[in-house]
N, C-alpha and C positions, 0 to 999 in steps of 0.2 A: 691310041687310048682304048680302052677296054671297055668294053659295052658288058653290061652286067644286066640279068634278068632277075627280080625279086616279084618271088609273089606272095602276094599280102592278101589275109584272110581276117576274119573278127567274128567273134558274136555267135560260138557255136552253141553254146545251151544245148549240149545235148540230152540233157533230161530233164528239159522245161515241160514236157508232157508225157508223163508217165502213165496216164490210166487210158482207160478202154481196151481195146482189143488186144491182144498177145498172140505174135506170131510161134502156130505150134512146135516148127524145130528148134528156132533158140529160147522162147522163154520171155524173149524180150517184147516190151510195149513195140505194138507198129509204128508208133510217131515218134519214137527212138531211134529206129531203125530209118523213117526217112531222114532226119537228120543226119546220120549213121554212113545215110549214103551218098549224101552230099560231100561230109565229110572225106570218104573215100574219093571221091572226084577228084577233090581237091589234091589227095595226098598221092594218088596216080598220076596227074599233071607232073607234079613235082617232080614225080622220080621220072615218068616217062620222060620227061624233056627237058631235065639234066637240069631244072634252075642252080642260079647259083647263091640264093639264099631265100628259104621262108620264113614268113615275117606275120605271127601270129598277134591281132593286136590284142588281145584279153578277154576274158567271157568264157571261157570249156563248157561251166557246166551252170543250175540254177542259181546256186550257191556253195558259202566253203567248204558243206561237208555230203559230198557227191556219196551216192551208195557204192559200195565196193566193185558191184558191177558192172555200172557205169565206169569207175577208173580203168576198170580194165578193157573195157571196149575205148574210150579214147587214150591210154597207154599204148594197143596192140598197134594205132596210127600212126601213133608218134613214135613208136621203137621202129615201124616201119621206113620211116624220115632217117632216124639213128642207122638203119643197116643197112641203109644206102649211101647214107655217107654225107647227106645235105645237110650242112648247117643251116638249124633252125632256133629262132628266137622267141619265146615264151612273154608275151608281156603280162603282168597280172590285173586283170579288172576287177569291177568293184564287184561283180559277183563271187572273184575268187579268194576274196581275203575276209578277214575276220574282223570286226570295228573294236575287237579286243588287243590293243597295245602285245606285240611278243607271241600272238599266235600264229601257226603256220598256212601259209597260202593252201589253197585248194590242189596248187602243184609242183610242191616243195619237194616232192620225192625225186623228178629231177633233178635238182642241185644237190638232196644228200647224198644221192646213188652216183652224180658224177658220168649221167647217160651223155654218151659219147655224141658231138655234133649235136645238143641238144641245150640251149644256153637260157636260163630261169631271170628275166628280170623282174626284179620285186624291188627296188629302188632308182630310182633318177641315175641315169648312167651316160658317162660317153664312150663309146665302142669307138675302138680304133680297130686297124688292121690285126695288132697281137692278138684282140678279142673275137676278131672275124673270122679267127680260121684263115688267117693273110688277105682273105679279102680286100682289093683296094677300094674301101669303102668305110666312110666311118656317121657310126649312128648314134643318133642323140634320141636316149630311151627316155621315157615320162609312164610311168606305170599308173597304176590306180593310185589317185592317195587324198584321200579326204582334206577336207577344210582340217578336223579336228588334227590328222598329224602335222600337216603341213604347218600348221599355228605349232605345234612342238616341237618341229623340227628347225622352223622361223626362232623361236623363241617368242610369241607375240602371242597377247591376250586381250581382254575387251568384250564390249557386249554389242560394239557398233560394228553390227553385221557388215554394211558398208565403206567401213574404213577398214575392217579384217581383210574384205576383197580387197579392196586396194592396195594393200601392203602386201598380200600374197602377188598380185599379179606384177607386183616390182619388184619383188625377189625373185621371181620366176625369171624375168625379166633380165634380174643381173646375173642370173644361173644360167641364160642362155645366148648372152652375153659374152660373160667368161668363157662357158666354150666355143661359142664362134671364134672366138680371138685366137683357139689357142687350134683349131681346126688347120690343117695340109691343105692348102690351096689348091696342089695339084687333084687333088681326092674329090667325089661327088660325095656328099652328105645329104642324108636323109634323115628327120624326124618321126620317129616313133611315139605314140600316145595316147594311151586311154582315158580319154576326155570326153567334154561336151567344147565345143568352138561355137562363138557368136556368130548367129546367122546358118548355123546348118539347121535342117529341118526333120523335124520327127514326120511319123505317119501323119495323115489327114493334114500337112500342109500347116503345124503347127512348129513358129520358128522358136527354136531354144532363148534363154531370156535367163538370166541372173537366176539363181534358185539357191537350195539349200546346201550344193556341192558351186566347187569354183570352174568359172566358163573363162578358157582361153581366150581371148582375144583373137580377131581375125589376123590383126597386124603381124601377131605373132607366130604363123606358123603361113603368113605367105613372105617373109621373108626369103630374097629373090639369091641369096646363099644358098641354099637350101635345092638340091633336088627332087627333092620328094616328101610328099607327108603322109606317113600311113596309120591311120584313126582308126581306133574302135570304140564302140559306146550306144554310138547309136543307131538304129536297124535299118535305116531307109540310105539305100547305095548314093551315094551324090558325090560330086566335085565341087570343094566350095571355092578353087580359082579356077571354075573352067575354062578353057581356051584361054590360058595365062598358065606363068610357072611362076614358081613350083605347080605341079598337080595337087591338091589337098583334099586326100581323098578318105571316104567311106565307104566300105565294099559292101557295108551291111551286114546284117544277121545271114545265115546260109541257109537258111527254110524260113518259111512263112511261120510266127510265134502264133500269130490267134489271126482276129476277123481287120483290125487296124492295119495289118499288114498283106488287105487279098488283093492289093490292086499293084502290089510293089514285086518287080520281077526280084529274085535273089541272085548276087555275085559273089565271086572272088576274083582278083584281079593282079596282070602281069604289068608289071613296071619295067621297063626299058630303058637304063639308066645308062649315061655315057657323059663325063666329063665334059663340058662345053656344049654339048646340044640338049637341044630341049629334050626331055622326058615322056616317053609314050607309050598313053595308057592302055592298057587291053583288057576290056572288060569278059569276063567268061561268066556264059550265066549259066548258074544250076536248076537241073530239072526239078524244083521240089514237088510236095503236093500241092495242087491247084484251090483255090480257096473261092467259094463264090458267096456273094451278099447280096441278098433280093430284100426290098420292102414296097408294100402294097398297103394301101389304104382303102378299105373296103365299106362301102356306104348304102347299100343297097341286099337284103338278108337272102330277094330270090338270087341273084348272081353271085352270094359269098366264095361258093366250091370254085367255080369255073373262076374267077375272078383270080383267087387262090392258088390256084394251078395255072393259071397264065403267069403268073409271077415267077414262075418256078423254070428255068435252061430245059429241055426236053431231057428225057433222061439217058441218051450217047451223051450231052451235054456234058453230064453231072456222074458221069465216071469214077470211081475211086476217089471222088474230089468231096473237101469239106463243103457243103452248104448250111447257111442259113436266112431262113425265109423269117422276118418282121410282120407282122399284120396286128395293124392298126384298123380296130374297127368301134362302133358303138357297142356298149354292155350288154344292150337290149340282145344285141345279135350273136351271143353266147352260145347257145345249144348250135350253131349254122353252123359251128365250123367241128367238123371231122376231122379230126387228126390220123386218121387210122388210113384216109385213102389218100392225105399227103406222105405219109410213110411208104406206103406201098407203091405211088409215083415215082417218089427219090428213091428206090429200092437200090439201083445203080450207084449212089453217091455213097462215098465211102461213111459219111455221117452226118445227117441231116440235124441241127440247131433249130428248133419252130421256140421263136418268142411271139407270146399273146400281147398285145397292147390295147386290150379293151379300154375305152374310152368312156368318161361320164359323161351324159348329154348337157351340155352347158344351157342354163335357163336362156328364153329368149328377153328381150329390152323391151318392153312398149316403150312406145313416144309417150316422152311428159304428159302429154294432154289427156292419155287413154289410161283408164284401170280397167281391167278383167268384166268388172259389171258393167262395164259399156258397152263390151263384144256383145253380136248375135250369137246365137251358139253353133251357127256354121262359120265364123271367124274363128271361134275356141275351137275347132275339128279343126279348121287350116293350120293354126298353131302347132297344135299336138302334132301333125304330120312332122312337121320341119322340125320336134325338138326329136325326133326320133329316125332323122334321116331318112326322110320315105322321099325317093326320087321324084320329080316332076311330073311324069304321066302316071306312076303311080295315084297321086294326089290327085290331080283330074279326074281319073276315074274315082276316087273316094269320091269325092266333094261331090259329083255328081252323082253317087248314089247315094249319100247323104241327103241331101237336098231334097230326092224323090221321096224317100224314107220321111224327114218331116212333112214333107206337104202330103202325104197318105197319111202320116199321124194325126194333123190339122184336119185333113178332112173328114176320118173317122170320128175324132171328136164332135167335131159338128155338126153330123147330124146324129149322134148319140144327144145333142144338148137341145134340139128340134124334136128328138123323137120325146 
């Protein structure tokens, strides 16, 4: 039986960031360019080591209408793919299509131009071997497709958002169905799908949930038919059957998008497919740029700086790497914080983020039984300390030369009132 290598990639944006700095021989933004180069990774694997099919799950670019530029730096990849001979599969995501009924995907020029080993799926498809390039392999395509056509395409209407999903997800159901039934037994099959699935998890460890687009079902896509599932949508790399088959998997985005994504390594990944044995996954991780997140909560206005700068990686640290440093501190302590010798710290970091998060000093509580006219007025100094964050020995020494301060007031007075 034929052991087959497919590598499956998703979620390249490569012109989700476009502004700041331009590198001066090409022209192009630098954060294009690391995407750029992941991308390249990706498309050297390919050809270097002969796979035998790439399996893009959707996402090129922000949205459907990428600047000319851009098409042609992710075209020059993909013709790359094309003159080597690898059949490659296109599937379209929800960034690449248009919410306009009849308008063209963001990578339609493939299918008009008929680029060789380069195959456009923009509808629900089942791939057989005819459509593989003989491949013995056949794949069940699911591209982008909104609630709104899926109900068009269902013929189904309604306002009950919840009965909508549930009619979608049983016609899905009988769509995937029908072609299991109609699927070569002897062949490994793989599911392709730009979706959300229940139970995968976005950044910061928040799990997908029912929303305003329709969420797969787990059932549905660990169906033990099935050798492989290869997902794009969402950015965070996961295996939602891991150590179980099918593998059902999410490579992720190919660079770090913003600050949600600085803790998440980035993949692309080789599948190892063979009729009757289990599927093994090979994660390949890319070098992107490194993304760092610091927050400090600062309480005290002599140690603001130092305090500031201890929050901050040294600067080998923070190398060509995004940082940004949080500080959380009180209003009062405004003028303390120096931006100009945080800048010059991270001078190293390819781009330092400083968010301010000055704080209002929250009034303090008396106890029920006390108002304001009850305090001495070295209890009304003790207060004032705490609504303004003044540390503990800080306060000590106040209070205690407060206190000297009154009782030299008292006794000046005093004998001003004798004399």
């Amino acid at each position: 039986m034929t052991k087959l290598r497919i590598l499956h990639f998703a979620d390249a944006h490569i012109d989700i960031a476009v502004h700041g700095r331009r590198d001066p021989q090409t022209g192009l933004p630098v954060r294009v360019m690391d995407f750029l180069k992941s991308l390249d990774t990706i498309v050297n694997t390919a050809i270097e080591e002969k796979v035998d099919l790439v399996l893009f799950a959707g996402d090129a670019y922000k949205d459907r209408s990428p600047a000319p530029t851009f098409q042609r730096e992710w075209g020059r990849r993909i013709m790359r793919l094309s003159e080597a001979g690898v059949p490659t599969l296109l599937l379209v995501g929800n960034h690449d299509i248009s919410p306009a009924v009849g308008r063209a995907t963001a990578l339609q020029e493939y299918d008009t131009l008929q680029v060789p080993h380069i195959h456009l799926i923009n509808q629900p498809s089942f791939l057989k071997p005819a459509e593989l390039e003989s491949l013995p392999l056949q794949v069940l395509a699911l591209p982008w497709v909104s609630r709104s056509s899926l109900m068009g395409a269902f013929q189904l209407s309604g306002k009950d958002i919840a009965a909508v999903f549930g009619a979608l997800e049983s016609r899905l159901g009988e769509l995937m169905e029908t072609w299991m039934a109609n699927i070569q037994p002897d062949l490994p099959v793989i599911l392709a799908a730009h979706a959300s699935v229940q139970g995968a998890m976005y950044g910061a460890e928040r799990s997908v949930m029912l929303g305003g687009d329709l969420v797969l079902p787990l059932g549905l896509v660990t169906d033990p038919r099935l050798s492989y599932v290869a997902l794009g949508h969402i950015h965070k790399a996961q295996d939602l059957n891991k150590d179980r088959q099918p593998p059902v998997v999410y490579p992720g985005s190919i660079e770090r998008v913003d600050f949600g994504e600085a803790a998440d390594d980035k993949f692309f990944v080789i599948a190892h497919i063979e009729k009757g044995s289990p599927t093994q996954v090979e994660w390949r991780k890319l070098s992107g740029r490194r993304f760092i997140d610091r927050k400090v909560q600062i309480t005290s206005g002599e140690t603001f700086m130092n305090e500031a700068l201890a929050a901050l990686p040294s600067p080998q640290d923070m190398q060509d790497a995004f940082v940004r440093l949080i500080i959380e501190y009180p209003r009062s302590m405004d003028a303390a914080l120096d931006e100009a010798v945080l800048r010059q710290y991270a001078e190293p970091a390819f781009e330092l983020h400083l968010v301010r998060r000055p704080l209002l000093e929250a009034r303090l509580r008396l106890p029920n039984d006390q108002t304001i006219n009850s305090l001495a007025p070295i209890e009304l100094l003790a207060l004032y300390w705490k609504t303004i964050n003044t540390s503990a020995k800080e306060t000590e020494v106040l209070q205690k030369l407060a206190v000297e301060v009154l009782l030299e007031d008292e006794a000046g007075g005093g004998n001003k009132q004798d004399a």
